[in-house]
KEKE-3310 file (N, C-alpha, C; in steps of 0.2 Angstrom, whole numbers, plus 5000, padded with zeros to 4 digits):
npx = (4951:4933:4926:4918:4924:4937:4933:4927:4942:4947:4940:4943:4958:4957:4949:4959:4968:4961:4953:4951:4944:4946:4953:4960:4976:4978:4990:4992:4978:4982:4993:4991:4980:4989:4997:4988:4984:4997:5000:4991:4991:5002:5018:5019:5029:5035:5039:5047:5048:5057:5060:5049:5047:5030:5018:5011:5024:5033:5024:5028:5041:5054:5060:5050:5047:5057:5056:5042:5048:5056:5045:5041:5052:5052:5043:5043:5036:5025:5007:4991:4974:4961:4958:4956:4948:4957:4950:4937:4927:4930:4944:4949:4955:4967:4985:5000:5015:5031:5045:5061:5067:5077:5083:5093:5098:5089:5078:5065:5058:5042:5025:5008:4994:4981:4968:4959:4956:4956:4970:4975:4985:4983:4992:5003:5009:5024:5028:5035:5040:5052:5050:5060:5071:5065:5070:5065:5056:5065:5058:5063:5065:5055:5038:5021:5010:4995:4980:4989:4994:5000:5012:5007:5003:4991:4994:5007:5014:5020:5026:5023:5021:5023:5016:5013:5007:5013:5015:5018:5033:5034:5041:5056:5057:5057:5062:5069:5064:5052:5046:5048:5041:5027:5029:5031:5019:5008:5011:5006:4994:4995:5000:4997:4998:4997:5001:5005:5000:5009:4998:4980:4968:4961:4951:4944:4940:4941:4928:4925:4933:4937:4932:4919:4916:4921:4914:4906:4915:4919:4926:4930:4930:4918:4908:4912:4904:4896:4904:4909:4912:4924:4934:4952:4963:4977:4995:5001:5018:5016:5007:5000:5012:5013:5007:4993:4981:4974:4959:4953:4940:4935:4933:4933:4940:4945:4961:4969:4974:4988:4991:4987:4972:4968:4968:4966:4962:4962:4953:4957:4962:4971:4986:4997:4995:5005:5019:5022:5006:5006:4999:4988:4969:4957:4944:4925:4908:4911:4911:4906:4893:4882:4878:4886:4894:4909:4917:4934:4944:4955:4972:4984:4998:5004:5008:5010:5019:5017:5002:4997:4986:4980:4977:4986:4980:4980:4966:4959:4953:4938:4941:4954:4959:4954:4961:4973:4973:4969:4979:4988:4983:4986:4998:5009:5013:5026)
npy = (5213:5215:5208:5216:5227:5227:5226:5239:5246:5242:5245:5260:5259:5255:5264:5274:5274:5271:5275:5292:5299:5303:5293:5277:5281:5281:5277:5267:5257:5254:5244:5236:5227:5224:5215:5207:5202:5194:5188:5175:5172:5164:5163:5159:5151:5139:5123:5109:5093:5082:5064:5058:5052:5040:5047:5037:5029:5043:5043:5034:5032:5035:5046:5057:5063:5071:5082:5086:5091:5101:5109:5112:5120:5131:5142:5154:5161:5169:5173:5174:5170:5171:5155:5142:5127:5112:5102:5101:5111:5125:5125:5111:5107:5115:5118:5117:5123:5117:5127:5125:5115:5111:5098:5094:5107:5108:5119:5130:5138:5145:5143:5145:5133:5127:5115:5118:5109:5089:5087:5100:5114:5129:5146:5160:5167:5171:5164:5153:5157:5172:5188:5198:5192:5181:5168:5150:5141:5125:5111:5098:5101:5103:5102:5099:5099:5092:5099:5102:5101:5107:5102:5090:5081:5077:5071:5070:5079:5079:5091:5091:5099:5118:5132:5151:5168:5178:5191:5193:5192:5206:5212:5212:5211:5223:5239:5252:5266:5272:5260:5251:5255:5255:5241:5239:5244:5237:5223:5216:5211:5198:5188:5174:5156:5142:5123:5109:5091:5075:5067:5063:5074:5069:5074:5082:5099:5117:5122:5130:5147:5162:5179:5186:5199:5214:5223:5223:5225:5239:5256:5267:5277:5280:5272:5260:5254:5244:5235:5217:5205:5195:5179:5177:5166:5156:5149:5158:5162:5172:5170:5160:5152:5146:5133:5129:5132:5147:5159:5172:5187:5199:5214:5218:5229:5241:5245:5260:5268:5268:5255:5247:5239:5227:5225:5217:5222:5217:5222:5216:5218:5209:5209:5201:5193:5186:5183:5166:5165:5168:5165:5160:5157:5169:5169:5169:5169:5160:5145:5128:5122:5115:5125:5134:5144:5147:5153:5158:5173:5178:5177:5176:5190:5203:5215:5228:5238:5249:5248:5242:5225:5225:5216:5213:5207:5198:5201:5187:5185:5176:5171:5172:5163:5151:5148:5147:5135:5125:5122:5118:5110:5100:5096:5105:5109:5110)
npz = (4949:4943:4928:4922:4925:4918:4907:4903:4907:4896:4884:4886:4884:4872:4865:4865:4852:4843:4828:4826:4814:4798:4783:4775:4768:4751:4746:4756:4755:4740:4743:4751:4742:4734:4740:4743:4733:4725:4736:4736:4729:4724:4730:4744:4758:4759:4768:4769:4780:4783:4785:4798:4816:4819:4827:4835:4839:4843:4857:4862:4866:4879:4879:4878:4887:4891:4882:4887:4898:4894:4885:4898:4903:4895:4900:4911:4922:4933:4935:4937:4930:4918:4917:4907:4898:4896:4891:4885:4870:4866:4867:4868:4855:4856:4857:4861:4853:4851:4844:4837:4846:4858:4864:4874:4879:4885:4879:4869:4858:4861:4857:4852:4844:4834:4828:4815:4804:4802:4799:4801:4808:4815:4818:4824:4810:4813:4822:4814:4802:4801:4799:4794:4787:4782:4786:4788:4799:4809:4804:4809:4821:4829:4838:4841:4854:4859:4865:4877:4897:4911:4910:4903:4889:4877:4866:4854:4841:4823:4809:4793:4782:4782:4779:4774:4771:4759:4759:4773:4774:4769:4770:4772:4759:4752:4745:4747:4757:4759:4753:4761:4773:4770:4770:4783:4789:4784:4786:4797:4795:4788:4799:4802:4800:4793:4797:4792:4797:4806:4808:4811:4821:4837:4844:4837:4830:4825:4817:4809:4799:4797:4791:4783:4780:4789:4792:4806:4813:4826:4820:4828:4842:4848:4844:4852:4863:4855:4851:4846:4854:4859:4863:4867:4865:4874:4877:4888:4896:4908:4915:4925:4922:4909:4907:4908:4897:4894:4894:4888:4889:4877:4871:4853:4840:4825:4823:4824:4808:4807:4807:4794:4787:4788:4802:4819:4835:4851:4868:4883:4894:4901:4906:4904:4896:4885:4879:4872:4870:4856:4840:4848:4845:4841:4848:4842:4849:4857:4866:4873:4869:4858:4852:4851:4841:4837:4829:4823:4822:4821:4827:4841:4839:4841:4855:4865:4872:4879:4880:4888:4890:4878:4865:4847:4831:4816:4806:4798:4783:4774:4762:4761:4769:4766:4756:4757:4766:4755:4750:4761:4766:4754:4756:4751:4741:4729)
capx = (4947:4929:4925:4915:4930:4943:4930:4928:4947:4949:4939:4948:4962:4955:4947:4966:4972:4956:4953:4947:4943:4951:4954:4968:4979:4978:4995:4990:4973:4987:4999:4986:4976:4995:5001:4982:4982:5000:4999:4984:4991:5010:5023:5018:5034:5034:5046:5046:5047:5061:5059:5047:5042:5024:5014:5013:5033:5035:5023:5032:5050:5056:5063:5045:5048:5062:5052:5040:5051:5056:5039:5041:5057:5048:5039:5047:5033:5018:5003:4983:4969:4955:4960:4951:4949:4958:4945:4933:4928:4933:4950:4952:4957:4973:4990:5005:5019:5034:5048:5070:5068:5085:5083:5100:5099:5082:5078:5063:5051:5035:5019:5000:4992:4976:4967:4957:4953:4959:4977:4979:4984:4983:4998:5005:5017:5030:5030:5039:5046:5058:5050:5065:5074:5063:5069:5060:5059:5065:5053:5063:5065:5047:5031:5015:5007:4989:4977:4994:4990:5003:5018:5008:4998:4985:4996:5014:5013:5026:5026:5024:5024:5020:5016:5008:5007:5022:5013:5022:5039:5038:5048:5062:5058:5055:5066:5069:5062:5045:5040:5048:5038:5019:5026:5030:5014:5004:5013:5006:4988:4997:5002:4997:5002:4993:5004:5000:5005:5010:4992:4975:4967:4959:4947:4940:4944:4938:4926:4923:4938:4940:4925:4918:4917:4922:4909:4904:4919:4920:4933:4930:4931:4914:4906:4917:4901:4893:4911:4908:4915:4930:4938:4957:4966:4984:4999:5007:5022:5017:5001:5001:5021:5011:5006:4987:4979:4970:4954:4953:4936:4939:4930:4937:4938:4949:4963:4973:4975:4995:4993:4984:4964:4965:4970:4959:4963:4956:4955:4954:4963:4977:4993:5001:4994:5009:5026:5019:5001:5007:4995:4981:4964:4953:4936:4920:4902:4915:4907:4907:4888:4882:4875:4891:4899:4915:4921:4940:4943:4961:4975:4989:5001:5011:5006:5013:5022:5013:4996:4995:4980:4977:4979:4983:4980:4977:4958:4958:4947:4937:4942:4964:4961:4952:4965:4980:4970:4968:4985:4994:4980:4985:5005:5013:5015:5031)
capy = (5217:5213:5206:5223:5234:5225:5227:5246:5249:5241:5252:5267:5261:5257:5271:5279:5272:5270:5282:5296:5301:5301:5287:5277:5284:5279:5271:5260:5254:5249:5242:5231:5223:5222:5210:5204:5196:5192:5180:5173:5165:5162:5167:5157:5148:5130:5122:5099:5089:5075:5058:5058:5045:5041:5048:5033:5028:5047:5042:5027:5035:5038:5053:5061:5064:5078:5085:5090:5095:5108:5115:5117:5125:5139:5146:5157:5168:5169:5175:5171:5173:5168:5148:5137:5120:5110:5095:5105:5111:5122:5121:5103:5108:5119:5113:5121:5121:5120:5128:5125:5113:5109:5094:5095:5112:5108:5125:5129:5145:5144:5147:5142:5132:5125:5111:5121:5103:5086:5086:5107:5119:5138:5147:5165:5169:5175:5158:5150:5164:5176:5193:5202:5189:5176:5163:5147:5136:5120:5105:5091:5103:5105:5098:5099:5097:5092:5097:5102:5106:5106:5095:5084:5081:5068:5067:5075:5077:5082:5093:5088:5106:5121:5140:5158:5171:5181:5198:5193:5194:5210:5220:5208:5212:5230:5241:5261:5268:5272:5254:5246:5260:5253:5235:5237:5245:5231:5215:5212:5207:5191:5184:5167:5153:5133:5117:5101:5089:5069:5064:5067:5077:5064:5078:5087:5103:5121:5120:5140:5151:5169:5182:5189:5205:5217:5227:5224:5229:5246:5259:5273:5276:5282:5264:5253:5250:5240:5230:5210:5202:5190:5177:5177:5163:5155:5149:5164:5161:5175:5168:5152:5147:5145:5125:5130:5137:5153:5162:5181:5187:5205:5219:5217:5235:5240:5250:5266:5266:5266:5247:5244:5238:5223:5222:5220:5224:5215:5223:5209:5217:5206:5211:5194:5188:5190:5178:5161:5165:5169:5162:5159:5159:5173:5166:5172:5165:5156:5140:5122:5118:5112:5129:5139:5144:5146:5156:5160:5178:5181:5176:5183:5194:5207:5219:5236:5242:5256:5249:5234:5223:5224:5212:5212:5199:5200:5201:5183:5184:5167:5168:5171:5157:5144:5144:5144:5129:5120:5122:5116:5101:5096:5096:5111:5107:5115)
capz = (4945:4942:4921:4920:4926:4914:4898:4904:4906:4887:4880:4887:4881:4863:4861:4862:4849:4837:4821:4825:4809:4791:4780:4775:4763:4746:4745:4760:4751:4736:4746:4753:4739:4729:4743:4745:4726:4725:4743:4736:4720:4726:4736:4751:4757:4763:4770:4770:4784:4781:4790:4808:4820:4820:4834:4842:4841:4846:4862:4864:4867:4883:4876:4878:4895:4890:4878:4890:4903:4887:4887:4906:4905:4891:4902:4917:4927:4937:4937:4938:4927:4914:4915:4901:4901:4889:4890:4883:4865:4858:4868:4866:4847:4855:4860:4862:4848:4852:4838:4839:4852:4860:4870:4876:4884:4888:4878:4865:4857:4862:4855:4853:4839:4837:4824:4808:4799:4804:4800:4798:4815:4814:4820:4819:4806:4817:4827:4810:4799:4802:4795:4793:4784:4777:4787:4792:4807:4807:4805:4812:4831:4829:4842:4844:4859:4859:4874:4883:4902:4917:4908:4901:4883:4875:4860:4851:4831:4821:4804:4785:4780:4783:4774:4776:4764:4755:4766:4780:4771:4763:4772:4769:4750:4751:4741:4750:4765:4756:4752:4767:4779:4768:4772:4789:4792:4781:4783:4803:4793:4785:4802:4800:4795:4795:4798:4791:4803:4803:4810:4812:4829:4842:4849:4834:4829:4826:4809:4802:4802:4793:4790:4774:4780:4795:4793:4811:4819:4825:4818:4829:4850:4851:4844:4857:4865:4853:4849:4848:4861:4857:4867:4866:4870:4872:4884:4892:4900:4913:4918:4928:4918:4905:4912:4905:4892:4895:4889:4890:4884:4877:4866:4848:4836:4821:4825:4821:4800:4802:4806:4788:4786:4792:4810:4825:4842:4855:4873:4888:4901:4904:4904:4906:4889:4879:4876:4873:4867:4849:4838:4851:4843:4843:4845:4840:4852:4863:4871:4872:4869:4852:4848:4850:4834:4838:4826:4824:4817:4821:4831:4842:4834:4845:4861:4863:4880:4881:4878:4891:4892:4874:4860:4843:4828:4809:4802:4795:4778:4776:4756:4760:4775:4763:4747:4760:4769:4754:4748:4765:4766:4748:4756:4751:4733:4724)
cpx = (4941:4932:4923:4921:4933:4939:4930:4937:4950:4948:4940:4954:4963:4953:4955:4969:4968:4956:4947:4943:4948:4949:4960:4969:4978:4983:4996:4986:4980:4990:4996:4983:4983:4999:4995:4983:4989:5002:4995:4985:4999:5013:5024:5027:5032:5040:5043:5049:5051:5057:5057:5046:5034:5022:5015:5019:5034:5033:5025:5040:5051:5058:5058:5046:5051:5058:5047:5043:5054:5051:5040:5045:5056:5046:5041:5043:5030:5012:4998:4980:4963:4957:4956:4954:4950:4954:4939:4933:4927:4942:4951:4956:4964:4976:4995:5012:5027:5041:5056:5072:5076:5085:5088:5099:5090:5077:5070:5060:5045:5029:5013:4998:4985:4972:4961:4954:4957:4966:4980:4979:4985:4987:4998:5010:5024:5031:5037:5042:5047:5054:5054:5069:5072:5064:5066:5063:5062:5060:5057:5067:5056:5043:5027:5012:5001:4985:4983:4993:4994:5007:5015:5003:4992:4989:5003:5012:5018:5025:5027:5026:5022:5021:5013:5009:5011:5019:5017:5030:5039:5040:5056:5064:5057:5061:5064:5063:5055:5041:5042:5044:5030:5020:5024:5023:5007:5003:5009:4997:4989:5000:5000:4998:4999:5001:5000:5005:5002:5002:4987:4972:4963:4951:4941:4944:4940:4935:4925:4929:4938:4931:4925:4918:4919:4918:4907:4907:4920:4927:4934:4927:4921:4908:4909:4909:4894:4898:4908:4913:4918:4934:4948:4961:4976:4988:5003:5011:5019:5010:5001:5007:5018:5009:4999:4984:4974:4965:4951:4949:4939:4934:4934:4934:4946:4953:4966:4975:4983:4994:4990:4975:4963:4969:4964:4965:4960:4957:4949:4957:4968:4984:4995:4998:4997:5014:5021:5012:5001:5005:4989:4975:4960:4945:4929:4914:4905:4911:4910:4901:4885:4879:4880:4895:4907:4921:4929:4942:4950:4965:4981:4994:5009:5005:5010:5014:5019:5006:4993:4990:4976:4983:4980:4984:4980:4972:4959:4951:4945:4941:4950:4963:4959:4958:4974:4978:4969:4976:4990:4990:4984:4994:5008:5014:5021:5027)
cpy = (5213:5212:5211:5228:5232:5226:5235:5250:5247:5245:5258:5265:5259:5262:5275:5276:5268:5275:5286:5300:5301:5295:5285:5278:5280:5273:5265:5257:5249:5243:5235:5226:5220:5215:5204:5198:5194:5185:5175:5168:5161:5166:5164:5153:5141:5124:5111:5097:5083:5068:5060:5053:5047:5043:5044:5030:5033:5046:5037:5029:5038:5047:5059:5065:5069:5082:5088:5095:5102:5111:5117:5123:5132:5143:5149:5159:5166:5171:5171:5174:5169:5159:5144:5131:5116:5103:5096:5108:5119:5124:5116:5102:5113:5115:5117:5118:5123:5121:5127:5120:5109:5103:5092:5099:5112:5116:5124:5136:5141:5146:5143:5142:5129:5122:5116:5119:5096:5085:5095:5109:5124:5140:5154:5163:5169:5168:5150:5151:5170:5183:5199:5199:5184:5169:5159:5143:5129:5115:5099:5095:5105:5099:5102:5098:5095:5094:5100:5106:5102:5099:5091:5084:5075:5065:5074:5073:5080:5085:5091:5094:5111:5129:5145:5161:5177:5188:5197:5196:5201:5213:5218:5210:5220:5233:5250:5261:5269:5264:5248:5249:5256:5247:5232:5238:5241:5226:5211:5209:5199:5187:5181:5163:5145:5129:5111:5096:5079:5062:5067:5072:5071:5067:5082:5093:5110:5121:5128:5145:5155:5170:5187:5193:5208:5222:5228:5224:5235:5251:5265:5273:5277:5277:5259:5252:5245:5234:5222:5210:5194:5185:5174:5171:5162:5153:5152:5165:5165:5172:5160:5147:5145:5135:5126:5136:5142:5157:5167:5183:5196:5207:5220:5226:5234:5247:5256:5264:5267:5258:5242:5244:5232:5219:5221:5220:5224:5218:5218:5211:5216:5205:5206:5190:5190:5185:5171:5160:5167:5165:5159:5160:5166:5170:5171:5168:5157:5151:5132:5118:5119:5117:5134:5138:5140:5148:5160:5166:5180:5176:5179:5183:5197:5211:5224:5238:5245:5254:5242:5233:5224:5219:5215:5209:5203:5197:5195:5183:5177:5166:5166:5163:5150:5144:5144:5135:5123:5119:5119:5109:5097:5094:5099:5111:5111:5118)
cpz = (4942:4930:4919:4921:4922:4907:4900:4903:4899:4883:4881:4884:4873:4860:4860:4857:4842:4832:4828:4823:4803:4789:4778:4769:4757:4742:4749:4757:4744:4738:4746:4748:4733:4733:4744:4738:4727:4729:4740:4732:4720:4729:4744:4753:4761:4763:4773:4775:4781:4786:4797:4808:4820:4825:4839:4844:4845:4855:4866:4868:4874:4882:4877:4883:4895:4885:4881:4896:4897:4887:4894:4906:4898:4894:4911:4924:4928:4936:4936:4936:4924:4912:4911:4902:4894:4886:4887:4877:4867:4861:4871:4860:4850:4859:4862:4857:4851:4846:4841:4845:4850:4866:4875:4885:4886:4886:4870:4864:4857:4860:4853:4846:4841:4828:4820:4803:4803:4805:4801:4807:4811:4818:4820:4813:4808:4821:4822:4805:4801:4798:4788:4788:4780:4780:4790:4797:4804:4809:4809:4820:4832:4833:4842:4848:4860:4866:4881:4891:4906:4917:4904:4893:4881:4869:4858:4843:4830:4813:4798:4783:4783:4778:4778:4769:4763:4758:4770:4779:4768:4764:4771:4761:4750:4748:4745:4754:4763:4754:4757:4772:4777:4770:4778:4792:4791:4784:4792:4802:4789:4792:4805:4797:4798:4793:4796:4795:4803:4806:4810:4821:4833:4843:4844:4829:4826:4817:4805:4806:4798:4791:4782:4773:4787:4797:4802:4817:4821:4825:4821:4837:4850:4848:4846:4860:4861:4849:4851:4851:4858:4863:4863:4869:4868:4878:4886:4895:4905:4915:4921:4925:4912:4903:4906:4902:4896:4891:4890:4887:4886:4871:4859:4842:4830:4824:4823:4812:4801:4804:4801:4789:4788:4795:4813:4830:4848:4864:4878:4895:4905:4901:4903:4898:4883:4878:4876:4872:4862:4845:4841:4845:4845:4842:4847:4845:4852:4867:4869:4870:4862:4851:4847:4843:4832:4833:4826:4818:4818:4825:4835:4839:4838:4848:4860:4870:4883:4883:4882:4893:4886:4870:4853:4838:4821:4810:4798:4789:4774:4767:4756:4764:4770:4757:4750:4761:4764:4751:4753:4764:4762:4751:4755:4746:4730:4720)
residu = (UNK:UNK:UNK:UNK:UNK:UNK:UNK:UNK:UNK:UNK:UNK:UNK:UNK:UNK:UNK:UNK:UNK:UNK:UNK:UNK:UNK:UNK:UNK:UNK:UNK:UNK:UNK:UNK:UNK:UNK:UNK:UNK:UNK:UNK:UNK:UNK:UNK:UNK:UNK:UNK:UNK:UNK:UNK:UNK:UNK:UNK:UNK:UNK:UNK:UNK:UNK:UNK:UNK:UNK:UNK:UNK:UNK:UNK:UNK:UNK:UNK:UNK:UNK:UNK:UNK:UNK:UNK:UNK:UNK:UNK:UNK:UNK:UNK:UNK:UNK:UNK:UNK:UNK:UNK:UNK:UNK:UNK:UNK:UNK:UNK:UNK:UNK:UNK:UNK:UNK:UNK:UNK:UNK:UNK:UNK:UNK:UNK:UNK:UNK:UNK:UNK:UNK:UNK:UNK:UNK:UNK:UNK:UNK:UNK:UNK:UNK:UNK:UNK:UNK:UNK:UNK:UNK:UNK:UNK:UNK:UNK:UNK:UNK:UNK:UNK:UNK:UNK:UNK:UNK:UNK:UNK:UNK:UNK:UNK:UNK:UNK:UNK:UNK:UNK:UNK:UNK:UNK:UNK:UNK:UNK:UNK:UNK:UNK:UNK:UNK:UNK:UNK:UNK:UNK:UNK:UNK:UNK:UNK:UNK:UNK:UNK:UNK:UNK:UNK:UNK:UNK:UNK:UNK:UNK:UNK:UNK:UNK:UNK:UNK:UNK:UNK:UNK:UNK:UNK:UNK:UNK:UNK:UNK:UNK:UNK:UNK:UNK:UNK:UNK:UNK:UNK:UNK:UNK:UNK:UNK:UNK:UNK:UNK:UNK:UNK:UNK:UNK:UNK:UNK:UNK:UNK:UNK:UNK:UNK:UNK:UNK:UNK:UNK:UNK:UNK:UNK:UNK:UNK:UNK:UNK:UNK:UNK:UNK:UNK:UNK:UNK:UNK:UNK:UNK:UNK:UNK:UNK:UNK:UNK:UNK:UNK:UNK:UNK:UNK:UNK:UNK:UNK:UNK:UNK:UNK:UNK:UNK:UNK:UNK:UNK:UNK:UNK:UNK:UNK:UNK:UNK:UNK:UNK:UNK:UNK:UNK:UNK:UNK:UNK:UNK:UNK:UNK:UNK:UNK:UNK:UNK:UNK:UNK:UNK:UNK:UNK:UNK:UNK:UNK:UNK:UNK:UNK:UNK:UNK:UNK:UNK:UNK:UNK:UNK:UNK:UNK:UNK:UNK:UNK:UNK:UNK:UNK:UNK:UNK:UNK:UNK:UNK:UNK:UNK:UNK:UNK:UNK:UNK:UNK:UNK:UNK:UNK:UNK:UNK:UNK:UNK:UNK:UNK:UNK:UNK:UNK:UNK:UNK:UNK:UNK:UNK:UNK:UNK:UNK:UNK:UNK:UNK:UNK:UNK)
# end
């Protein structure tokens, strides 16, 4: 399928599942700006990193060897698509994270992060807490993959700390079927979450992340054809075993008000970009040449069965993204 058939068939199947008409309820709009201030000032959770090896002892270890053969054995399936190049800006700044690693069973969760500031990665939520429960990952089964492309990486890091914001969680806190139904419907706009990690990046790293407004998304089927255009990335188990990063460019809109105000939903196409691209970037005037922005305006989230060959992420706003960013820089502080 040509790049012009697959943006065609995304906007058919955006427009199903875009407003088309109304606004959202009044007790969504609360919900929202109640979970908005709340994250903003506390509630984040942050979880310390005991004792690691330096980067260069961990590259030093034999041991490395099994650790990648673990990202290998993450990723199951096949298929073929938008391949990106990890030698290249602005994926040289993503890696592959891997979470619960079992070096034993040769076993780990996989998901896509990518550098935000020297030491910081961007991540989902959902890649290192528990929704339902609150709980978090552990730091000392935790890597980073730097650059990782066909088993092999430029560098492994390992976590100081990491957070997101008390959104994510509030269905865990919800109390009766009415304020767990607002959270669930809410909380898929707080899923992200930065990592501060035992070294700096080698390569760089993505410098403007979260927008001021949305304004310039469309909220309704019958302005999909003037939707910016997003590229999606991440490592997909079902596209090439998820060996190499991939990068799906796709029509970005807001979607249906039960998923809150700020979602996006990005259509690309490709069904196959789904386990293993959790926390991919969504970038904004995608390129490598000194005049490409490179804006990062989401990340991935969750897909929907029904609705394949679309994405979707939370609306990163630049003001949540900077007082998380300066709060994990500083360490996670109690």
């Amino acid at each position: 399928m040509s790049t012009r058939s697959r943006a065609l068939a995304a906007a058919s199947m955006i427009a199903s599942i875009c407003w088309s008409a109304g606004a959202v309820s009044s007790a969504t709009e609360a919900t929202g700006r109640e979970l908005a201030a709340g994250a903003a000032t506390a509630g984040a959770f942050a979880v310390q990193a005991g004792p690691v090896a330096r980067p260069s002892a961990f590259l030093a270890d034999p041991d490395r060897g099994r650790l990648l053969r673990v990202a290998q054995a993450a990723r199951p399936l096949t298929d073929v698509s938008s391949v990106g190049n990890p030698a290249l800006a602005p994926l040289k700044w993503a890696g592959l994270l891997l979470i619960d690693v079992d070096k034993q069973q040769d076993h780990a969760r996989a998901c896509t992060a990518q550098f935000v500031s020297r030491n910081v990665i961007l991540t989902a939520a959902h890649c290192l807490q528990d929704d339902e429960t609150g709980k978090s990952f552990d730091p000392n089964r935790t890597y980073f993959l730097a650059q990782y492309q066909n088993g092999t990486a430029s560098r492994v890091y390992r976590p100081i700390c990491a957070s997101n914001y008390s959104g994510w969680t509030a269905v865990a806190h919800a109390h009766g079927g009415d304020e767990r139904a607002r959270a669930e419907a809410t909380h898929w706009q707080w899923d992200y979450a930065l990592m501060l990690l035992d070294g700096g990046s080698d390569t760089g790293h993505y410098g403007d992340v979260g927008l001021d407004s949305l304004d310039q998304f469309p909220r309704s089927a019958d302005s999909l054809n003037n939707a910016p255009h997003a590229v999606v990335t991440g490592y997909p188990a079902a596209m090439l075993e998820g060996k190499v990063i991939q990068a799906a460019d796709g029509i970005v809109a807001i979607p249906d008000a039960r998923f809150g105000q700020h979602l996006f939903v990005a259509g690309h196409g490709r069904e196959g970009l789904t386990v293993g691209s959790s926390g991919g970037a969504w970038v904004l005037d995608f390129g490598s040449g000194n005049g490409n922005r490179n804006l990062i305006i989401s990340v991935n989230s969750f897909t929907m069965k029904d609705s394949p060959g679309l994405s979707f992420g939370p609306a990163i706003l630049s003001r949540d993204f900077h007082t998380l960013l300066d709060y994990v820089a500083k360490g996670c502080p109690r």
